[in-house]
N, C-alpha and C positions, 0 to 999 in steps of 0.2 A: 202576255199582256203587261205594259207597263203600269198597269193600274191608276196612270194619270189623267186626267181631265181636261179637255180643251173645249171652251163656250165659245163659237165665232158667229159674230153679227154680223149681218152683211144687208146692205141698203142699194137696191138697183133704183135709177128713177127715168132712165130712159132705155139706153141700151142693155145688155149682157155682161160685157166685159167684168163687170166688178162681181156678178154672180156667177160666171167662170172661172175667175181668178181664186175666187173664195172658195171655190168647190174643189177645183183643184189642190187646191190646199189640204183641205180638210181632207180626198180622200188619202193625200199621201200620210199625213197623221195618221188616220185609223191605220194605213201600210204598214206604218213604223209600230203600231201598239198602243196607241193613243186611244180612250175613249172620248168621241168627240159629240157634242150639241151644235148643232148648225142652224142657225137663225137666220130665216130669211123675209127680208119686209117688204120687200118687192113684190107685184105680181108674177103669179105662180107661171116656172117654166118648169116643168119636170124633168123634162131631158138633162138638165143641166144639175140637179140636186146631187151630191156626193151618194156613194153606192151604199158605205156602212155605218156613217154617223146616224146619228137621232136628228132628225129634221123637224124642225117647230116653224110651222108658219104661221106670221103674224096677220093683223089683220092687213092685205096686202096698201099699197101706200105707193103713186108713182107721179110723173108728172106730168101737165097736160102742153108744155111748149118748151122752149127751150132755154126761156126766161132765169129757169129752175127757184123761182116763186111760189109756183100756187100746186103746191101740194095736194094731192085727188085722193080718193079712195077708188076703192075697186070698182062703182058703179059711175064713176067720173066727178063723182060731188066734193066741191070743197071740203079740204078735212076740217072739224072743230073740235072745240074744249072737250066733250063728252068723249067723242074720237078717240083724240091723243089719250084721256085720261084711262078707256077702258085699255088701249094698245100698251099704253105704258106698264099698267098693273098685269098684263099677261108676261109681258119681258120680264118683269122684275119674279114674276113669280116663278118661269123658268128657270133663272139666273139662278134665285135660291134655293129650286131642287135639284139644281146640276154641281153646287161645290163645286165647280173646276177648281186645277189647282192655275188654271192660265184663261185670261181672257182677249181676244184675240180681235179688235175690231179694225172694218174696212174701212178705210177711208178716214177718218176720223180723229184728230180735228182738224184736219189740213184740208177737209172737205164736208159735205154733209151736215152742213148748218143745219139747216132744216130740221134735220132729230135730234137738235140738243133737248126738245121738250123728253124726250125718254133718254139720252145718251148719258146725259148731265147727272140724272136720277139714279143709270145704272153704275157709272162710274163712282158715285158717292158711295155706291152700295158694295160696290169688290173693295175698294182702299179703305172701307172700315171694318171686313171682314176680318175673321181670325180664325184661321190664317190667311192674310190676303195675299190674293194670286199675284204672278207676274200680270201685267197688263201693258199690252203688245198693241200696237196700232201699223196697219198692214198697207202700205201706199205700193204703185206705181211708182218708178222710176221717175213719171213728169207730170209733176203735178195741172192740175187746169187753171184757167185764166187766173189769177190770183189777186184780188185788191190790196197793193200794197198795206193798206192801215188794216187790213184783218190780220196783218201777218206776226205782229206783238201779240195778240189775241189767240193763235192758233199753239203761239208759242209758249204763251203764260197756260192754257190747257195741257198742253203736254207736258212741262214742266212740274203741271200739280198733278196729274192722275197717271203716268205713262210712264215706265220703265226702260222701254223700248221702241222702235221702229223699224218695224221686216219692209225694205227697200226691192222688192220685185224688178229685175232689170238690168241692162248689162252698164257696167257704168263707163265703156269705151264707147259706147252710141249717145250715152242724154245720162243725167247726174241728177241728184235731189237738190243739189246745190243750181241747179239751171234755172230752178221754179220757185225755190224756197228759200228766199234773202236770208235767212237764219239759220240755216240746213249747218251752218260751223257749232252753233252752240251743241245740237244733237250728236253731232259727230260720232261721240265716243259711246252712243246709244244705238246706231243705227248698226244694224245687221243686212246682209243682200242675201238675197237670194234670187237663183237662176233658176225657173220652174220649166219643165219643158212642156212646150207644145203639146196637144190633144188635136188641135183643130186645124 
């Protein structure tokens, strides 16, 4: 065992893909020696959870159109204040019995607005760790529709809390550079990788 620590978040809010991706992930870590915390916020699909990580699922959290606005719980009801505030103090408390030495999130910030109410909170909380982890944000290849004026915003996020960018994807089919006007300043940050297929 490598004795290392990997924490990945992972936020599904319609489909799979991003909770495949992450699982994937994660079981290839624990493959290599990694002890891994797998956080999952989405509603529960079990088939799809990594084999030998620690699985923590949150209170689950998805969407009800394709809006990607209105944030649900698990029984279909608008999320609220009280909501976010117990979900967020479960994450956090996680986070700080897991010490990773690495945090690993999906999507984020180049997506996943929505959980800045907890992402924001957890991010303050690893960059003033000591020792603070690497902290890694795990995209796709192409990013989704993107409003150009969030894209200074996704980019001052990564700039303050983000060390890196794991780039999932082949970059002779579709580039980070295709979806993300500022994909040149990360450049020298972004790492790829090619995961293979399961499905």
């Amino acid at each position: 065992m490598s004795g290392k620590r990997i924490f990945v978040y992972v936020q599904h809010l319609l489909g799979i893909g991003h909770l495949k991706r992450a699982a994937t992930l994660a079981d290839a870590l624990c493959d290599a020696g990694f002890e891994v915390t797998f956080v999952s916020g989405g509603y529960p699909v079990a088939d799809l959870l990594p084999r030998r990580a620690q699985v923590v699922q949150l209170p689950p959290a998805g969407m009800a159109g394709l809006d990607f606005k209105a944030l649900r719980d698990e029984h279909g009801a608008p999320v609220d204040e009280p909501w976010r505030a117990r979900r967020r103090t479960r994450l956090l408390d996680v986070f700080r019995n897991a010490k990773p030495h690495a945090l690993l999130i999906e999507l984020f910030p180049f997506g996943r607005r929505q959980m800045r109410f907890e992402l924001l909170p957890l991010l303050e909380e690893a960059t003033a760790s000591s020792p603070r982890p690497l902290v890694v944000s795990s995209v796709r290849d192409v990013l989704g529709q993107q409003d150009p004026s969030r894209q200074d915003e996704m980019l001052a996020l990564f700039e303050r809390y983000f060390d890196r960018v794991l780039v999932h994807g082949d970059p002779s089919i579709a580039r980070l550079e295709d979806s993300f006007a500022a994909a040149e300043a990360v450049a020298d940050r972004v790492q790829r990788l090619a995961v293979k297929r399961r499905f």
